[in-house]
PDB file of N, CA, C and O in Angstrom, chain B, residues numbered from 101:
ATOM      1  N   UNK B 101      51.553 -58.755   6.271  1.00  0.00           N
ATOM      2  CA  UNK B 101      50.640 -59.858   6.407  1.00  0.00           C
ATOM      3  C   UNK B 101      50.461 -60.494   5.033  1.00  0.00           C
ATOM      4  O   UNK B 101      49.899 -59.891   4.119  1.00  0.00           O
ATOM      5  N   UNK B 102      50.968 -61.769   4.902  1.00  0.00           N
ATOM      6  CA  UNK B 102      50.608 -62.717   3.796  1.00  0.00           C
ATOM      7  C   UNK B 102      49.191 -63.194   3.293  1.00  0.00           C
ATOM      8  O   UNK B 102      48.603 -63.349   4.363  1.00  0.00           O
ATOM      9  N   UNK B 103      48.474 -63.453   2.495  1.00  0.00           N
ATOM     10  CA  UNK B 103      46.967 -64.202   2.193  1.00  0.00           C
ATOM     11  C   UNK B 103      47.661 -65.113   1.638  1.00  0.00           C
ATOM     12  O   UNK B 103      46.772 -65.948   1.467  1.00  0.00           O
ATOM     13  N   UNK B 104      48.730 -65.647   1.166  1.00  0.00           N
ATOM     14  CA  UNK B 104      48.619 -67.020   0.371  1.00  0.00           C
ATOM     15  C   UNK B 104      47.862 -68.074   0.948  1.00  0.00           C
ATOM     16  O   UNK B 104      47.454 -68.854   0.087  1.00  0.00           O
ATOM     17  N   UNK B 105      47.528 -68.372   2.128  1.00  0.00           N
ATOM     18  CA  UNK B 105      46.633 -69.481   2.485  1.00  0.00           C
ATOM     19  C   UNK B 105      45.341 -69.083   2.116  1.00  0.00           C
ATOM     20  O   UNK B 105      44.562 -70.020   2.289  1.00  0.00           O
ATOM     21  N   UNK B 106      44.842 -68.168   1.717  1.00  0.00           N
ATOM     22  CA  UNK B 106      43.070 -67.959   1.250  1.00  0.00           C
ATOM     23  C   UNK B 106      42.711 -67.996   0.051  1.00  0.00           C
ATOM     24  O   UNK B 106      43.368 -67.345  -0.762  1.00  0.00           O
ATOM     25  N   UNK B 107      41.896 -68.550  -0.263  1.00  0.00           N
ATOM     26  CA  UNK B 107      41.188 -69.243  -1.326  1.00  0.00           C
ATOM     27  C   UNK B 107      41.024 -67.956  -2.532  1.00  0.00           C
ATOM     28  O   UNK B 107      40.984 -66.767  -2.219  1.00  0.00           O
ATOM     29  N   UNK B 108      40.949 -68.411  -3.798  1.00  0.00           N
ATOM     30  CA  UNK B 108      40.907 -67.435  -4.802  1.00  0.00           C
ATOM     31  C   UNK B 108      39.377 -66.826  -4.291  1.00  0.00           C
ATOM     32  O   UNK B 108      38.591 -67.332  -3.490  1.00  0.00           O
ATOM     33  N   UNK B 109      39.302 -65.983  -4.800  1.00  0.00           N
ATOM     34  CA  UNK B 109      37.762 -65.154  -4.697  1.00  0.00           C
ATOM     35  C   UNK B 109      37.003 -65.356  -3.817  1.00  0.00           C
ATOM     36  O   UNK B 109      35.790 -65.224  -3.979  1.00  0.00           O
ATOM     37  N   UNK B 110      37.531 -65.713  -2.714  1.00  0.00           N
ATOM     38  CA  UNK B 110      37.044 -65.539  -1.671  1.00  0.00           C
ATOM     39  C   UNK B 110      36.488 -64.713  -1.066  1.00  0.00           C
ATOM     40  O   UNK B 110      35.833 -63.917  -1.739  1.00  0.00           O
ATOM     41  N   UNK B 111      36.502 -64.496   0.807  1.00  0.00           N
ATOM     42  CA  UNK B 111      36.456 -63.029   1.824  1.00  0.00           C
ATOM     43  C   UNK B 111      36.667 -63.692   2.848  1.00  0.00           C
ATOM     44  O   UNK B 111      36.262 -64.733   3.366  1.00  0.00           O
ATOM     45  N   UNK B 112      37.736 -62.492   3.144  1.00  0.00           N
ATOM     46  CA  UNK B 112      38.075 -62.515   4.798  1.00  0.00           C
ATOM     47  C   UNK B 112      38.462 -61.234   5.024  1.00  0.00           C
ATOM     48  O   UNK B 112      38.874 -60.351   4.272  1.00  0.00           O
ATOM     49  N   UNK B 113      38.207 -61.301   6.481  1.00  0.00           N
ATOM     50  CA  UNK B 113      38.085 -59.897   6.966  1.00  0.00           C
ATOM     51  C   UNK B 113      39.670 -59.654   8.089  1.00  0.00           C
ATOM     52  O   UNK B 113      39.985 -60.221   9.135  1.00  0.00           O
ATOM     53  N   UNK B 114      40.265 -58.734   7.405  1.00  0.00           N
ATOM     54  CA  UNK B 114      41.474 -58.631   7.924  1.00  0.00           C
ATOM     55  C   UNK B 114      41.635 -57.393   8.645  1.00  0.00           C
ATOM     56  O   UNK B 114      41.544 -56.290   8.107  1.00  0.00           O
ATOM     57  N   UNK B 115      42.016 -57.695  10.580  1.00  0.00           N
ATOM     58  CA  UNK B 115      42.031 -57.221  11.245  1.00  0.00           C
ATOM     59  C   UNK B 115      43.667 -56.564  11.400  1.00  0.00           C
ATOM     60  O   UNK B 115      44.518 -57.357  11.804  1.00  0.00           O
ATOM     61  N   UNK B 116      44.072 -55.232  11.105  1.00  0.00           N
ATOM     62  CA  UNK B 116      45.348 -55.176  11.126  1.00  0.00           C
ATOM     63  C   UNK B 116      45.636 -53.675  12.350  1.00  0.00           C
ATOM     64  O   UNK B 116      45.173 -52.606  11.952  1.00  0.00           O
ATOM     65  N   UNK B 117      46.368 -53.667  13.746  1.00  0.00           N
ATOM     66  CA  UNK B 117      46.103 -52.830  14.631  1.00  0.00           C
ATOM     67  C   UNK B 117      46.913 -52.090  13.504  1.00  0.00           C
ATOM     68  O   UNK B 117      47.489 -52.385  12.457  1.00  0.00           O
ATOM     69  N   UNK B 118      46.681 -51.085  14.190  1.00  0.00           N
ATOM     70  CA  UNK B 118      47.608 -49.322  13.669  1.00  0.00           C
ATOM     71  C   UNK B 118      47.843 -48.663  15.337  1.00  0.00           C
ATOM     72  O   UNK B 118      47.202 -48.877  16.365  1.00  0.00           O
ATOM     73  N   UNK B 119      48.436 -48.230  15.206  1.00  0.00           N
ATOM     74  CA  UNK B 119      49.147 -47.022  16.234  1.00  0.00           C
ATOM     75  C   UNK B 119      49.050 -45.716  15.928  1.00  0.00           C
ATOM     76  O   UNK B 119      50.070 -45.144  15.545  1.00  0.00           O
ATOM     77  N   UNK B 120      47.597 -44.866  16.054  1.00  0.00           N
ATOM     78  CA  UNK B 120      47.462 -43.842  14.992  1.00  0.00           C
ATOM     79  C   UNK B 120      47.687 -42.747  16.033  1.00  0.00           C
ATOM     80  O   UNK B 120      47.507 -41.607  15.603  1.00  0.00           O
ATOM     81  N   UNK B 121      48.109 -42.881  17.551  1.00  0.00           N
ATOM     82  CA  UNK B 121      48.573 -41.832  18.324  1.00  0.00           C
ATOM     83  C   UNK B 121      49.411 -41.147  17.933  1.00  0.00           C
ATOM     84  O   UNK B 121      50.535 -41.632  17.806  1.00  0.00           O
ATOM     85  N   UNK B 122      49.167 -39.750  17.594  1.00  0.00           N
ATOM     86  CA  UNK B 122      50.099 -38.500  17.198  1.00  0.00           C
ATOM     87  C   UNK B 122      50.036 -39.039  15.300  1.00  0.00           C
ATOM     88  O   UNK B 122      51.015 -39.025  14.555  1.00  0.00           O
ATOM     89  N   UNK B 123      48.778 -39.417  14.952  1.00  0.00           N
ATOM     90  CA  UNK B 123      49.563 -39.330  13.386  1.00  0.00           C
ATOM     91  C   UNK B 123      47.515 -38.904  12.835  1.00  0.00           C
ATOM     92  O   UNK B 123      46.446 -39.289  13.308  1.00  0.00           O
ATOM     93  N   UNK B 124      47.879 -37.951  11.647  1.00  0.00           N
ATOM     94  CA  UNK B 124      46.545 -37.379  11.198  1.00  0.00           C
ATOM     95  C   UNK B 124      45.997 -38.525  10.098  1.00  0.00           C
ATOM     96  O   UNK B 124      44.838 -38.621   9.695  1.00  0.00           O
ATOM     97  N   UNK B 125      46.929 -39.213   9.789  1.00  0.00           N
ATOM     98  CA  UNK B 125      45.874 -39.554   8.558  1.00  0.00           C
ATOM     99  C   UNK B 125      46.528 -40.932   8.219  1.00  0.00           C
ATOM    100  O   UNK B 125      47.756 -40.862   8.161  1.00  0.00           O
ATOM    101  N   UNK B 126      45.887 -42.433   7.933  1.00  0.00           N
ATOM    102  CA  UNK B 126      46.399 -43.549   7.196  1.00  0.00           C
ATOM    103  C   UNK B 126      46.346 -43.858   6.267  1.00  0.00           C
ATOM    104  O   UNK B 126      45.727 -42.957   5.702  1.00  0.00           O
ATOM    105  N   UNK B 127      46.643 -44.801   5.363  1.00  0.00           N
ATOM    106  CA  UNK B 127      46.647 -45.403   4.144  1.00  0.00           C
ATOM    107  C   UNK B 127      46.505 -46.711   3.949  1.00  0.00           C
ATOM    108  O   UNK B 127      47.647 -47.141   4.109  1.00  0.00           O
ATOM    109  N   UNK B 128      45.669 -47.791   3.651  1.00  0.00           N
ATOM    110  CA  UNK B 128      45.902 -49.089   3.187  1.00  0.00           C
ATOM    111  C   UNK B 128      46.202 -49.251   2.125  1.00  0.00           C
ATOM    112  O   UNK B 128      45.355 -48.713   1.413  1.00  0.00           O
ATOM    113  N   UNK B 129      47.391 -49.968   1.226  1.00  0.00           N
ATOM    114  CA  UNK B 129      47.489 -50.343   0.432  1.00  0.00           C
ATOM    115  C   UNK B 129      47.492 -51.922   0.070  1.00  0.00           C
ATOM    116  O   UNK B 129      47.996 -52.651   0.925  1.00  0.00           O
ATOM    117  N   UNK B 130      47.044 -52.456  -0.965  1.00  0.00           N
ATOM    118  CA  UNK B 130      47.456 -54.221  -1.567  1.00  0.00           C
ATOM    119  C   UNK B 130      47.354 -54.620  -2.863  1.00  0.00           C
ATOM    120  O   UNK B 130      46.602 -54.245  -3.762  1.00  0.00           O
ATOM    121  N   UNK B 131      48.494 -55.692  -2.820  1.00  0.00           N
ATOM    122  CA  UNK B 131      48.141 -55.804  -4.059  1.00  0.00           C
ATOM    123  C   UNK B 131      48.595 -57.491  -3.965  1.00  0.00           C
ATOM    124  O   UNK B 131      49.127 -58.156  -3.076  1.00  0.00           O
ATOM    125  N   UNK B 132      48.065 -57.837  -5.455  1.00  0.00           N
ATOM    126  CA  UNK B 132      48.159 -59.656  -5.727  1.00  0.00           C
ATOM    127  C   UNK B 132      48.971 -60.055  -6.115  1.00  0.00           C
ATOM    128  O   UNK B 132      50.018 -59.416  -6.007  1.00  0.00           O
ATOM    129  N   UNK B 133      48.976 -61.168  -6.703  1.00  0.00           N
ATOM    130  CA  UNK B 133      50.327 -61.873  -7.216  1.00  0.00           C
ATOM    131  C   UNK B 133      50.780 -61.379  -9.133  1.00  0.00           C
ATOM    132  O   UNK B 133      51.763 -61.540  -9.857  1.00  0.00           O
ATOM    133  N   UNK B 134      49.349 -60.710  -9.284  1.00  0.00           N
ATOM    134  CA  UNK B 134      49.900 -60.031 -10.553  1.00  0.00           C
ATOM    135  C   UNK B 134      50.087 -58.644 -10.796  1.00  0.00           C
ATOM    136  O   UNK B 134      49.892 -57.977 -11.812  1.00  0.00           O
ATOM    137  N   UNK B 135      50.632 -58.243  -9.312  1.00  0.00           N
ATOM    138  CA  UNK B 135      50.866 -57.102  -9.535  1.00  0.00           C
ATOM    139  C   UNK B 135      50.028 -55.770  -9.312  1.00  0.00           C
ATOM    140  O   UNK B 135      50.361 -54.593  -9.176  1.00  0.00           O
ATOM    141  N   UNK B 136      48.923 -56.369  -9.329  1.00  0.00           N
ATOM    142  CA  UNK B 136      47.398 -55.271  -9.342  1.00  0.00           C
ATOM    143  C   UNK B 136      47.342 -54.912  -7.975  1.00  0.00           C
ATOM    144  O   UNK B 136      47.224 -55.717  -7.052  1.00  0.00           O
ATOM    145  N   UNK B 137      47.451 -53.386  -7.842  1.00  0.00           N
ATOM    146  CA  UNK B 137      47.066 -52.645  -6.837  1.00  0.00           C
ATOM    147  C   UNK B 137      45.546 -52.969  -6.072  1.00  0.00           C
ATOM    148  O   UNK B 137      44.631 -53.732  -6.381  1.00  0.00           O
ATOM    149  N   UNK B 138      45.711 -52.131  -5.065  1.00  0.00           N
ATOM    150  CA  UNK B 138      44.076 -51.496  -4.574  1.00  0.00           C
ATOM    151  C   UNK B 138      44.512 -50.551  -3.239  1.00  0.00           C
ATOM    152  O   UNK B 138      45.199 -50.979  -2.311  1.00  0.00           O
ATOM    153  N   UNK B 139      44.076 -49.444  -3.317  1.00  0.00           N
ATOM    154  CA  UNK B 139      44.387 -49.064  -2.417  1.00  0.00           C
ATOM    155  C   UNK B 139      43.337 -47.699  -2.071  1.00  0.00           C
ATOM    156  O   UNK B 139      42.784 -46.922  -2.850  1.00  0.00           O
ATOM    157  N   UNK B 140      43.321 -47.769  -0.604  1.00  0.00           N
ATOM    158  CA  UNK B 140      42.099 -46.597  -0.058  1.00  0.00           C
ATOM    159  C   UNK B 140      42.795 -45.364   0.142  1.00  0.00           C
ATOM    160  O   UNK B 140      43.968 -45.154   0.450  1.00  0.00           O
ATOM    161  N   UNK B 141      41.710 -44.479  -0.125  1.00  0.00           N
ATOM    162  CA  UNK B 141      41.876 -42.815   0.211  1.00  0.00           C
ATOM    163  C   UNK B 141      42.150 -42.797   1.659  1.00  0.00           C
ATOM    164  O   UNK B 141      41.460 -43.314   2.537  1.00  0.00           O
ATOM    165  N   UNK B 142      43.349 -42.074   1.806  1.00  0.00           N
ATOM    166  CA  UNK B 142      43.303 -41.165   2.822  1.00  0.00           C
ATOM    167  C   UNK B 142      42.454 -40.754   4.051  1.00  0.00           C
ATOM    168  O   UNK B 142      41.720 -39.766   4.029  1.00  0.00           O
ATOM    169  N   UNK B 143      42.566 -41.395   4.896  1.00  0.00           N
ATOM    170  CA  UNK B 143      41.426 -41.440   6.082  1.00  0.00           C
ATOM    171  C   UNK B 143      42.125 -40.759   7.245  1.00  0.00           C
ATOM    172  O   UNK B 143      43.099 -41.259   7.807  1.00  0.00           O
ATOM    173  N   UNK B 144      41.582 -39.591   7.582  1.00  0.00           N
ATOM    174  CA  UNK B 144      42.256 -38.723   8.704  1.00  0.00           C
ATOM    175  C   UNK B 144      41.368 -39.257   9.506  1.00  0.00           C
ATOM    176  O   UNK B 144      40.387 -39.930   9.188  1.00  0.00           O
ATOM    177  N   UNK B 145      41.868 -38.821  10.980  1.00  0.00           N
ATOM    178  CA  UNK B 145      41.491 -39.200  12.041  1.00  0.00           C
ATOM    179  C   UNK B 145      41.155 -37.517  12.830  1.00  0.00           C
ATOM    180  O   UNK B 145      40.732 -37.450  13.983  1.00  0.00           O
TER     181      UNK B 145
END
C-alpha cells in the first residue's frame, strides 16, 4: 500500500486485512521516503 497521495504530517487511519488463520504472531513494518523505519512489536494472537 502506497501513501504518496497524503499530505505531509498529516493522519490517516490505515485499514490493512491480514489472514492470521493458523499463524501466532504479526508484524507491521514502514517506512518514508527517507528511508526511516517504524515498526511494531510483535503481536501474537
Amino acid at each position: 500500500m502506497r501513501a504518496t497521495d497524503k499530505p505531509a504530517f498529516g493522519k490517516f487511519k490505515f485499514d490493512i486485512p491480514v489472514e492470521a488463520e493458523g499463524k501466532t504472531w504479526v508484524r507491521f513494518a514502514a517506512w518514508d521516503s527517507a528511508g526511516n523505519g517504524a515498526i511494531t512489536q510483535p503481536v501474537s494472537f
